[in-house]
N, CA, C and O atoms as CSV, one atom per row, in Angstrom:
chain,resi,resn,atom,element,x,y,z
A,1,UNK,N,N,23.692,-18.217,5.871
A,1,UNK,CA,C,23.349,-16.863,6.277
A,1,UNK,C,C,22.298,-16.263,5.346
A,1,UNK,O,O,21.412,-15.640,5.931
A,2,UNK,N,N,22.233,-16.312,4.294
A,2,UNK,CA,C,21.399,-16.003,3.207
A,2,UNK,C,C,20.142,-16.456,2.959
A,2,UNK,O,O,19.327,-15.765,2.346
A,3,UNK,N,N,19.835,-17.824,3.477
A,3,UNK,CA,C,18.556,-18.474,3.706
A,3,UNK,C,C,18.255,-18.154,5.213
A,3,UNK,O,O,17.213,-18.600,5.693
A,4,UNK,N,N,19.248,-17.285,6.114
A,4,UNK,CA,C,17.977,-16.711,7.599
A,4,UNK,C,C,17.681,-15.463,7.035
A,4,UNK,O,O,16.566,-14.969,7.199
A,5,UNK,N,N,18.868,-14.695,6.159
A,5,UNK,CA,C,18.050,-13.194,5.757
A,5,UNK,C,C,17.101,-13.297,4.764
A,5,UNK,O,O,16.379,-12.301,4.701
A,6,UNK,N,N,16.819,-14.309,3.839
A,6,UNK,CA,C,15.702,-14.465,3.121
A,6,UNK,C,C,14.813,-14.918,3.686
A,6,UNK,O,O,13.766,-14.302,3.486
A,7,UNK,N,N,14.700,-16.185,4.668
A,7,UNK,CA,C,13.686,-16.384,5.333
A,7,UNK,C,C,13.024,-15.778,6.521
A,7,UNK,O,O,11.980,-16.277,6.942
A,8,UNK,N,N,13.637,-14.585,7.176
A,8,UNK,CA,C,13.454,-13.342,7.820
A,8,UNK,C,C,12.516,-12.301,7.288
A,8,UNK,O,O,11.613,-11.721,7.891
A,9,UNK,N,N,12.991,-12.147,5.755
A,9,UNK,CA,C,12.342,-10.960,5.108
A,9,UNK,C,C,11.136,-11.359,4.611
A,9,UNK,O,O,10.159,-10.618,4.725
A,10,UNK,N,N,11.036,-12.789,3.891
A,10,UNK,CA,C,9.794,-13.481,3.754
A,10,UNK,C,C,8.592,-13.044,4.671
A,10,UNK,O,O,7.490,-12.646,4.296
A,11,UNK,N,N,9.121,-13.232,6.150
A,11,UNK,CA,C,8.133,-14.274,7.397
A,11,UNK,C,C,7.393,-12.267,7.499
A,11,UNK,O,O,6.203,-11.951,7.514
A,12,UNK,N,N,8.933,-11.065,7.563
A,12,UNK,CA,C,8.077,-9.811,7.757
A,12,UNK,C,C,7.117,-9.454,6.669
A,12,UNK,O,O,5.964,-9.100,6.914
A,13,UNK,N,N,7.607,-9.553,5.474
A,13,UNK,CA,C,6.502,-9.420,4.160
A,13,UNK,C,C,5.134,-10.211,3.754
A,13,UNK,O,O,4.144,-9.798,3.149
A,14,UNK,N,N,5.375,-11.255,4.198
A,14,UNK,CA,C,4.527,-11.969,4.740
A,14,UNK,C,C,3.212,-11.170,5.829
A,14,UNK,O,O,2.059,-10.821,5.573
A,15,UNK,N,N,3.869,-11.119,6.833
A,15,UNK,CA,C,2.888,-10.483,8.120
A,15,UNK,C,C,2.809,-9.110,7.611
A,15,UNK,O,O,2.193,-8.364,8.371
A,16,UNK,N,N,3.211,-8.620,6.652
A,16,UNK,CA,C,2.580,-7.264,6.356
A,16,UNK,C,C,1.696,-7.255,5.322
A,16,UNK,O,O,0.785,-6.439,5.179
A,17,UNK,N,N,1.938,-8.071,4.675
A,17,UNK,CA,C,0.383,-8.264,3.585
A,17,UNK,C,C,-0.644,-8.855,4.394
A,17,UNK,O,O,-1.727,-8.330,4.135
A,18,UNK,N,N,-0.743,-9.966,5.491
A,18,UNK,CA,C,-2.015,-10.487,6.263
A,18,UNK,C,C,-2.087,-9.230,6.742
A,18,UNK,O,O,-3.234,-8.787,6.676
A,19,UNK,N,N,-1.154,-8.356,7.280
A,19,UNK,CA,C,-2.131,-6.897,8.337
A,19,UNK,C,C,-2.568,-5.709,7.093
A,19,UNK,O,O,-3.245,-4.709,7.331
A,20,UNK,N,N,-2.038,-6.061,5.799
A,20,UNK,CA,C,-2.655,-4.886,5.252
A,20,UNK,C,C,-4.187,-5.461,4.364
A,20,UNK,O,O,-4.880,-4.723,3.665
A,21,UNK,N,N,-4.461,-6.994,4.629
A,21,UNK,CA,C,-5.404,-7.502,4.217
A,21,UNK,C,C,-6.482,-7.349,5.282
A,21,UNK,O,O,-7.610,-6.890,5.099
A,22,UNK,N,N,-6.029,-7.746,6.282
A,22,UNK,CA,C,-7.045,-7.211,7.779
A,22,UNK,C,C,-7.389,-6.502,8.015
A,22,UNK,O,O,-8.534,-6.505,8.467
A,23,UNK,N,N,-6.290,-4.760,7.829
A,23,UNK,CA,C,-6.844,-3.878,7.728
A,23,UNK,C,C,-8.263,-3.239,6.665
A,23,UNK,O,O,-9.255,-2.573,6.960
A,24,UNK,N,N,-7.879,-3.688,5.642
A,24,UNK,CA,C,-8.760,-3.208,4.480
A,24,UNK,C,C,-10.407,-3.840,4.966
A,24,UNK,O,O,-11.490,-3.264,4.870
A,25,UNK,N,N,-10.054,-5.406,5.574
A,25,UNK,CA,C,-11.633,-6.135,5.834
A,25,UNK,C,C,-12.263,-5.307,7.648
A,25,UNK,O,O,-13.398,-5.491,8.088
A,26,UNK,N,N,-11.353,-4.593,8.251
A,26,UNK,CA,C,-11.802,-4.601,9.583
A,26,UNK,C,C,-12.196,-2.786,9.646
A,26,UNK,O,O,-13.218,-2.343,10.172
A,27,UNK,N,N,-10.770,-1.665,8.765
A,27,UNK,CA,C,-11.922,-0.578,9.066
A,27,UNK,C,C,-12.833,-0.406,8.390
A,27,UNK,O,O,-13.295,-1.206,7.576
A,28,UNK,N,N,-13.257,0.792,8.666
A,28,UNK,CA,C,-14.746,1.161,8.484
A,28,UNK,C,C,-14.630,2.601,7.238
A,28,UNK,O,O,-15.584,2.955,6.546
A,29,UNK,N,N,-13.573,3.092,7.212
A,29,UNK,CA,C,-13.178,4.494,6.495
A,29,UNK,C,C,-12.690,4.097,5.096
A,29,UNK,O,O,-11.811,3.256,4.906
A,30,UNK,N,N,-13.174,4.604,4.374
A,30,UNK,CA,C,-12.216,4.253,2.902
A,30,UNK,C,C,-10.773,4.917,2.779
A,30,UNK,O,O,-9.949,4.390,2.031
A,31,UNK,N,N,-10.417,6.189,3.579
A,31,UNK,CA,C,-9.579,6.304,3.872
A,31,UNK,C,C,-8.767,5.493,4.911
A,31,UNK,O,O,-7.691,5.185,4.401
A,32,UNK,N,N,-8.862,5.105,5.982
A,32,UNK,CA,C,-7.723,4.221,6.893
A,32,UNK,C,C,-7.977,2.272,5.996
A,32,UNK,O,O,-7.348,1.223,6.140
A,33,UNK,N,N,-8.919,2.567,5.329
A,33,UNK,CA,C,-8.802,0.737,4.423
A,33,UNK,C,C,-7.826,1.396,3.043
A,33,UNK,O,O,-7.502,0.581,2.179
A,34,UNK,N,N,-7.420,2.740,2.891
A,34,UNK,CA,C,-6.739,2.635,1.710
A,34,UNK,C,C,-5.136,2.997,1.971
A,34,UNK,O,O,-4.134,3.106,1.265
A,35,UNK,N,N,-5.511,3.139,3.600
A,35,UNK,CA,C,-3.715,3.475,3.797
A,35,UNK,C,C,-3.220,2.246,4.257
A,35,UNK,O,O,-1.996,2.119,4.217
A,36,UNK,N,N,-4.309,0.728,4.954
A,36,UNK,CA,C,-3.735,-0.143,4.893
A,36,UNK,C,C,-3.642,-1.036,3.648
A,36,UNK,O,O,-2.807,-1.939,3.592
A,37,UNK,N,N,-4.506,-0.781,2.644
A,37,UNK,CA,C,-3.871,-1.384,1.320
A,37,UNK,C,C,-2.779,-1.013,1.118
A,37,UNK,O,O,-1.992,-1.927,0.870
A,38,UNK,N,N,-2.271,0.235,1.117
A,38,UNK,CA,C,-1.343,0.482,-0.128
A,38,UNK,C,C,0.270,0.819,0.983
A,38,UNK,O,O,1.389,0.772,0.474
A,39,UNK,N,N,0.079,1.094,2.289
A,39,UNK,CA,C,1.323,1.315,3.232
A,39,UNK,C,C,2.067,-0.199,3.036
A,39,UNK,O,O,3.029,-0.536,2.346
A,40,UNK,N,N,1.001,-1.113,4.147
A,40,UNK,CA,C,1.440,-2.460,4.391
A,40,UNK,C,C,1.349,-2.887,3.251
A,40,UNK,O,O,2.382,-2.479,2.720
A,41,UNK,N,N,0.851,-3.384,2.597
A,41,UNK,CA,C,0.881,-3.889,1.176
A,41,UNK,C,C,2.279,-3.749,0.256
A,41,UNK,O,O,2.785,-4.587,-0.490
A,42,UNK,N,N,2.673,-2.533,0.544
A,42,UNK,CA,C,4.111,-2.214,-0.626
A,42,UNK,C,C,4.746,-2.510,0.132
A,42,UNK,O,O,5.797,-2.893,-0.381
A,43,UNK,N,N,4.783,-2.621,1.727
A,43,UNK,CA,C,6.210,-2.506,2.101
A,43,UNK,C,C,6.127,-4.357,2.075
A,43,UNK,O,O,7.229,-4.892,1.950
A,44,UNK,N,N,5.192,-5.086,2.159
A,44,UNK,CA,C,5.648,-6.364,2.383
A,44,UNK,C,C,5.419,-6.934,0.701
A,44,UNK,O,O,6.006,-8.011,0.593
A,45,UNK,N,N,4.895,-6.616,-0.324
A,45,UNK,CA,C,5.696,-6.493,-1.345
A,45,UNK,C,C,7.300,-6.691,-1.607
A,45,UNK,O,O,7.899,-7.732,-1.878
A,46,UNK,N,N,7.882,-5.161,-1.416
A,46,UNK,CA,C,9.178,-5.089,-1.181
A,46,UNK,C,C,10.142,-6.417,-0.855
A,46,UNK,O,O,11.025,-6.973,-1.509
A,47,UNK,N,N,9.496,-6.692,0.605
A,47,UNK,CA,C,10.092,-7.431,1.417
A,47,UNK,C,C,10.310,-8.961,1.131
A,47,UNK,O,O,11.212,-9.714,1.499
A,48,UNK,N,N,8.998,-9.218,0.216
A,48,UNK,CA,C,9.077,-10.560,-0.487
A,48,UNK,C,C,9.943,-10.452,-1.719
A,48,UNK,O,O,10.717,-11.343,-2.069
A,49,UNK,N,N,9.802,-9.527,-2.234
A,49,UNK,CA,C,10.468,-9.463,-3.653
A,49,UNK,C,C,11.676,-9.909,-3.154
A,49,UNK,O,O,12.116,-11.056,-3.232
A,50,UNK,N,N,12.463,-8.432,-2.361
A,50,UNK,CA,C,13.953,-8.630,-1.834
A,50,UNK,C,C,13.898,-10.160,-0.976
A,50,UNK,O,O,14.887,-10.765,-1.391
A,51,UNK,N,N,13.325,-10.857,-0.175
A,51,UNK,CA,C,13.486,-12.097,-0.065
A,51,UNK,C,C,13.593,-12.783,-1.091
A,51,UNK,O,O,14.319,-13.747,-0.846
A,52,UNK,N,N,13.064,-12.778,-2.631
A,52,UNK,CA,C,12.920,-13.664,-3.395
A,52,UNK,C,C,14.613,-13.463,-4.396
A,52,UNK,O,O,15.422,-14.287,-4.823
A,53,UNK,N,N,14.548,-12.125,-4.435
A,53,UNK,CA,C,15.820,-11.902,-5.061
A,53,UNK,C,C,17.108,-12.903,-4.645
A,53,UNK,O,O,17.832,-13.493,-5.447
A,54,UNK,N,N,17.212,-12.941,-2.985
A,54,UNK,CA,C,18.246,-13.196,-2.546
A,54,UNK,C,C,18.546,-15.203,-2.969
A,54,UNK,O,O,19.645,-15.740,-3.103
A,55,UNK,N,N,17.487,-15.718,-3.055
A,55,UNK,CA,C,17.008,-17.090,-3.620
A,55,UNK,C,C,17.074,-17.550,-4.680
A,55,UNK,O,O,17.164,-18.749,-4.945
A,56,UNK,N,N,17.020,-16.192,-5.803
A,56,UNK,CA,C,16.893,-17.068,-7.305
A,56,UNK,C,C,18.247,-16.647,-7.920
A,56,UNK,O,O,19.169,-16.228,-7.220
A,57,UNK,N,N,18.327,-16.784,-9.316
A,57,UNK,CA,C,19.326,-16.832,-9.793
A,57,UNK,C,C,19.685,-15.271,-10.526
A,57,UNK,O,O,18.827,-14.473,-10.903
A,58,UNK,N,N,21.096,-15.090,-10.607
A,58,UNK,CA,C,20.840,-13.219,-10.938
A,58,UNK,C,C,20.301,-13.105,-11.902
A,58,UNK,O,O,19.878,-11.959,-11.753
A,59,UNK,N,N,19.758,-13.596,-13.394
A,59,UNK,CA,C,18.553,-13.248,-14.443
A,59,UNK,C,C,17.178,-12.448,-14.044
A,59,UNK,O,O,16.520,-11.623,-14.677
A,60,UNK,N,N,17.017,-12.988,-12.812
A,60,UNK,CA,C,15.597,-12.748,-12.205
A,60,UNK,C,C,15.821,-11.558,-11.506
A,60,UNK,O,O,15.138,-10.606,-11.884
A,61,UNK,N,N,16.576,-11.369,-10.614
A,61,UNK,CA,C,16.630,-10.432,-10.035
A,61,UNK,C,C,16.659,-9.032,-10.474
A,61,UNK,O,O,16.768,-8.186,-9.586
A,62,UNK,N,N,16.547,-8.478,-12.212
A,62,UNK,CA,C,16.194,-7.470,-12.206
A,62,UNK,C,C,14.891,-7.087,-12.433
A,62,UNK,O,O,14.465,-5.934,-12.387
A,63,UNK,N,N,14.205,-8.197,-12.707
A,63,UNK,CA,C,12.764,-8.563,-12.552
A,63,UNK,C,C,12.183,-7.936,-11.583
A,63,UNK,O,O,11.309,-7.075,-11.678
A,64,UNK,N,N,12.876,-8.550,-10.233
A,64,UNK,CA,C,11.678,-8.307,-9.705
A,64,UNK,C,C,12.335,-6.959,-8.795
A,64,UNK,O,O,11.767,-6.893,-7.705
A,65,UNK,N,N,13.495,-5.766,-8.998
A,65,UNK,CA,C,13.779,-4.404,-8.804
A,65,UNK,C,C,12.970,-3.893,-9.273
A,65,UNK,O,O,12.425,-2.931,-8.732
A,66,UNK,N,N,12.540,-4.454,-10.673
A,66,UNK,CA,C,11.104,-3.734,-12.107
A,66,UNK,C,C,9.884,-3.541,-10.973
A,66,UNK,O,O,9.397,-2.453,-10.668
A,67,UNK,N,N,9.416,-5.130,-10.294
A,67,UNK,CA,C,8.410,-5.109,-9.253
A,67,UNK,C,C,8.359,-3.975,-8.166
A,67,UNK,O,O,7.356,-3.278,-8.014
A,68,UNK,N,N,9.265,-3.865,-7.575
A,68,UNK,CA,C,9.833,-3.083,-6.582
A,68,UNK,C,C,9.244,-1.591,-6.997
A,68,UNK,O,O,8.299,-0.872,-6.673
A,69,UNK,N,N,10.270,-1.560,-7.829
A,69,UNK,CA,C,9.521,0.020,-8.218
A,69,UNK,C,C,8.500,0.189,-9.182
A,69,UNK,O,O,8.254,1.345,-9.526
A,70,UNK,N,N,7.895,-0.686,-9.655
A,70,UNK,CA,C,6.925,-0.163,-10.089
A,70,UNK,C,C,5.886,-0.401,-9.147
A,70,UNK,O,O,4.775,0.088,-9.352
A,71,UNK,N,N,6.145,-1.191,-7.995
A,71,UNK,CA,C,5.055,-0.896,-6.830
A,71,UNK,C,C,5.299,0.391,-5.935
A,71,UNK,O,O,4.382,0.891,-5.284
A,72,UNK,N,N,6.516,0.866,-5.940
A,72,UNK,CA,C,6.402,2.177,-5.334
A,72,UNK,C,C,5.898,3.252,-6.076
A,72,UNK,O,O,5.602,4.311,-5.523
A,73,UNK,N,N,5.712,2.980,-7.907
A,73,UNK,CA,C,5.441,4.256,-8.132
A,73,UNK,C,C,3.826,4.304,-7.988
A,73,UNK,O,O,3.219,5.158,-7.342
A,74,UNK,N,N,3.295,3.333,-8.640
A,74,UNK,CA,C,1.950,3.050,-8.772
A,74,UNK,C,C,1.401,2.971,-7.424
A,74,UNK,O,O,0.978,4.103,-7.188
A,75,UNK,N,N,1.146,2.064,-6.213
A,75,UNK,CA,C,0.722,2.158,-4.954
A,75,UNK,C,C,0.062,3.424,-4.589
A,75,UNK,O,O,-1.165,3.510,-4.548
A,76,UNK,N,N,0.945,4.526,-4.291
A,76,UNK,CA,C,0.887,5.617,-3.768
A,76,UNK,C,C,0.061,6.346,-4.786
A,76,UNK,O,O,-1.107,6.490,-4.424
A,77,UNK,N,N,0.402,6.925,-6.151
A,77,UNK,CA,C,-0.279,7.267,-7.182
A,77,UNK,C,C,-1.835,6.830,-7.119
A,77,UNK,O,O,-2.773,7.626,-7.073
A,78,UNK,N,N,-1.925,5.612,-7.124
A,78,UNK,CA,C,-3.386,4.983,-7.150
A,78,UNK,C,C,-3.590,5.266,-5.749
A,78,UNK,O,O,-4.560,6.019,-5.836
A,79,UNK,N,N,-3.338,5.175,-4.529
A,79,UNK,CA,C,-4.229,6.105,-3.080
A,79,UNK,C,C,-4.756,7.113,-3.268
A,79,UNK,O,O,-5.820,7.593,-2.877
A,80,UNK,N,N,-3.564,7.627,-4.227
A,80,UNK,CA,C,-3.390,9.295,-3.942
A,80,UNK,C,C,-5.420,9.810,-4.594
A,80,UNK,O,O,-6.411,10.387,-4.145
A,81,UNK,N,N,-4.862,8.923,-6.173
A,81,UNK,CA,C,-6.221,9.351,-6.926
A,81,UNK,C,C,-7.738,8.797,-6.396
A,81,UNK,O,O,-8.716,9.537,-6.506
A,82,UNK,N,N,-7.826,7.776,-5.957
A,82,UNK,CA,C,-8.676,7.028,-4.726
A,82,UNK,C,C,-8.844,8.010,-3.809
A,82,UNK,O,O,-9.989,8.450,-3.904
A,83,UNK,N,N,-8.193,8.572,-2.931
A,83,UNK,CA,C,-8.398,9.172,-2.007
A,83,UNK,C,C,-9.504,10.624,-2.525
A,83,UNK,O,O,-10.623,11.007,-2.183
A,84,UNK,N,N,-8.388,11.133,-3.577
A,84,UNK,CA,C,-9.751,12.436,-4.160
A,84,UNK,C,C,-10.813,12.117,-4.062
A,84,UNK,O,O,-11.695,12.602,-3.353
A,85,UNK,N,N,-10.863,10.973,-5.002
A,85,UNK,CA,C,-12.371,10.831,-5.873
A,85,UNK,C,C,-12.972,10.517,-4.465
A,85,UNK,O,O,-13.831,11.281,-4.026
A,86,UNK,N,N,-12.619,9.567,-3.820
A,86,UNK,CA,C,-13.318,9.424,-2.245
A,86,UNK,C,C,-13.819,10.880,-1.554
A,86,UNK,O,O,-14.947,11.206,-1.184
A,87,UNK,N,N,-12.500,11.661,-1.521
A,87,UNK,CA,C,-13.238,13.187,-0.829
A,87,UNK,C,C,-13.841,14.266,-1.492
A,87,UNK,O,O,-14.268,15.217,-0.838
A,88,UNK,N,N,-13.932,14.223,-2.833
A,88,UNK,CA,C,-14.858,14.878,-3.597
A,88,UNK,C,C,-16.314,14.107,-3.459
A,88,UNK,O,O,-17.261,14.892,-3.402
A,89,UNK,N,N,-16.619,12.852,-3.403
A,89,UNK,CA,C,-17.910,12.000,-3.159
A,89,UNK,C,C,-17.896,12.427,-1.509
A,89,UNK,O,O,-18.047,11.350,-0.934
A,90,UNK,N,N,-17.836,13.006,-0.954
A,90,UNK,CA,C,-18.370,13.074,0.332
A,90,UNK,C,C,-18.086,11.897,1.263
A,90,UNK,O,O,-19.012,11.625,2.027
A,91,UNK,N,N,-17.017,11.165,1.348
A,91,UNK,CA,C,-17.001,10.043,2.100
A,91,UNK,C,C,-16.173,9.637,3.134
A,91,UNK,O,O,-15.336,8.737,3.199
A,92,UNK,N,N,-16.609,10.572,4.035
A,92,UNK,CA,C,-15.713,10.714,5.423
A,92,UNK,C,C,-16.478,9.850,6.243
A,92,UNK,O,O,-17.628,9.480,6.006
A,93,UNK,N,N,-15.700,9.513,7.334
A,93,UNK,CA,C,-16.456,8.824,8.183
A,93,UNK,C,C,-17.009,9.839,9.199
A,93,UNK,O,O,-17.018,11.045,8.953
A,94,UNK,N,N,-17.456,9.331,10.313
A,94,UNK,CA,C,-18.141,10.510,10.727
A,94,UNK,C,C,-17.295,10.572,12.399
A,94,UNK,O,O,-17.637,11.307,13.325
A,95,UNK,N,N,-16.639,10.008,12.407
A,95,UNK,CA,C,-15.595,10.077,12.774
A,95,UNK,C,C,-14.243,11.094,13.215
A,95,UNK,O,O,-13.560,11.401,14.192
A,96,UNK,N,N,-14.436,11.443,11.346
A,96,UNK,CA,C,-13.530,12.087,11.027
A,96,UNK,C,C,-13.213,13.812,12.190
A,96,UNK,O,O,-14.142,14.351,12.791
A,97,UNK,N,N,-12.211,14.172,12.218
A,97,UNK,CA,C,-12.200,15.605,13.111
A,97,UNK,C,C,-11.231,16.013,12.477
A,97,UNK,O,O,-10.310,16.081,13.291
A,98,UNK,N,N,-10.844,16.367,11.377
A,98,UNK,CA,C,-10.111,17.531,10.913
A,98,UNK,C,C,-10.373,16.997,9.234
A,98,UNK,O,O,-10.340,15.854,8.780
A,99,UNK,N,N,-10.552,17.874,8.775
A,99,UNK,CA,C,-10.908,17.554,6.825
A,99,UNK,C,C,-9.899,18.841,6.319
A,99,UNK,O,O,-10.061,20.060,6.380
A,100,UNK,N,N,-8.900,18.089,5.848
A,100,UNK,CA,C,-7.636,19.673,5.253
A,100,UNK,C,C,-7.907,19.497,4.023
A,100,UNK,O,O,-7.082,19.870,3.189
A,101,UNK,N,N,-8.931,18.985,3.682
A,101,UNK,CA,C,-9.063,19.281,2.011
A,101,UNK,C,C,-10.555,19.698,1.823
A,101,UNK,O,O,-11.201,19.653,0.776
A,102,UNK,N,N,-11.061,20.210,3.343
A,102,UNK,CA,C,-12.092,20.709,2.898
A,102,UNK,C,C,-12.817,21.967,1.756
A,102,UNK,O,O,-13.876,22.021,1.131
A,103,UNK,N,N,-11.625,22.877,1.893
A,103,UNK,CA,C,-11.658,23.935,0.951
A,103,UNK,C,C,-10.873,23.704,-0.464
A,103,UNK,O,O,-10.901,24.639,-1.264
A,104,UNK,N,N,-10.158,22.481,-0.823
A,104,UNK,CA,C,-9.656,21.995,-2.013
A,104,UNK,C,C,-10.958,21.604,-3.009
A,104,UNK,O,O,-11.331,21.893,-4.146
A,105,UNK,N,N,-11.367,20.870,-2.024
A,105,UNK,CA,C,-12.586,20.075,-3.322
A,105,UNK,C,C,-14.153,20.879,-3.162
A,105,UNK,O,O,-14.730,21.168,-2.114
A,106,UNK,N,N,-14.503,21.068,-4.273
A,106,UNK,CA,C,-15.932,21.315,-4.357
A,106,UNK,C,C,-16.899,20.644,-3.820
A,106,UNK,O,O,-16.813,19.433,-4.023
A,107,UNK,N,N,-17.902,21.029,-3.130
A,107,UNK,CA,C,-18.491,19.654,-3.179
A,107,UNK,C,C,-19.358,18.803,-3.451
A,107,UNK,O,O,-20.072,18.146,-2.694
A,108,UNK,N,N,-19.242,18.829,-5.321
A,108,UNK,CA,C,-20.195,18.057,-6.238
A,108,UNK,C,C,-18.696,17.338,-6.583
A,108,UNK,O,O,-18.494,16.801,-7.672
A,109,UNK,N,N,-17.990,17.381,-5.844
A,109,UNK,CA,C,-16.815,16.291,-6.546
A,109,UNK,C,C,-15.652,16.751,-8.064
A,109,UNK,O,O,-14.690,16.059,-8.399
A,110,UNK,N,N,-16.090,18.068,-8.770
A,110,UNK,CA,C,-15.078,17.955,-9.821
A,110,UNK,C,C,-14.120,18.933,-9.445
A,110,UNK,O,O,-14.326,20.002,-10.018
A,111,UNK,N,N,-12.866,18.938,-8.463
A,111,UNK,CA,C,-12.350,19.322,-8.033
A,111,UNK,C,C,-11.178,18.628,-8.671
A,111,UNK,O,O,-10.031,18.900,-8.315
């Protein structure tokens, strides 16, 4: 039972790092390439870790909880600051139809 729920969580963590790698090479926005880095990316993170946990021996396994959360804290943190510096540089797509941080940032960027 333990090698279909590990090899389950693998196969989804797995397919969420190829779609958050696809994403990053296929849009066009530095914003929608940084929500598929860092969305898909952590969650299939996660998903491998907790697959890997269930496989190794308990020494390791607080290892990689350390992984776990320190990819949830960092991930998001690093978008978050990416994303500014992106919308203080002017770098919307043109695309874009609603900017809610238009009146946050200056726009020479030191906001």
């Amino acid at each position: 039972m333990g090698d279909a729920v590990a090899a389950a969580l693998l196969a989804v963590g797995t397919f969420l790092v190829v779609a958050s790698a696809l994403g990053v090479n296929r849009f066009d926005d530095v914003f929608c390439r940084m929500h598929a880095a860092t969305k898909a990316a952590t969650l299939g993170v996660i998903f491998i870790s907790l697959a890997a946990a269930l496989r190794v021996d308990g020494s390791t396994v607080p290892k990689l909880l350390l992984v776990i959360v320190l990819q949830l804290l960092t991930a998001p943190l690093g978008a978050h600051l990416l994303g500014r510096a992106a919308h203080g540089r002017g770098e919307l797509s043109p695309r874009t139809v609603l900017d809610e941080l238009a009146d946050a940032d200056p726009p020479d960027g030191r906001g």
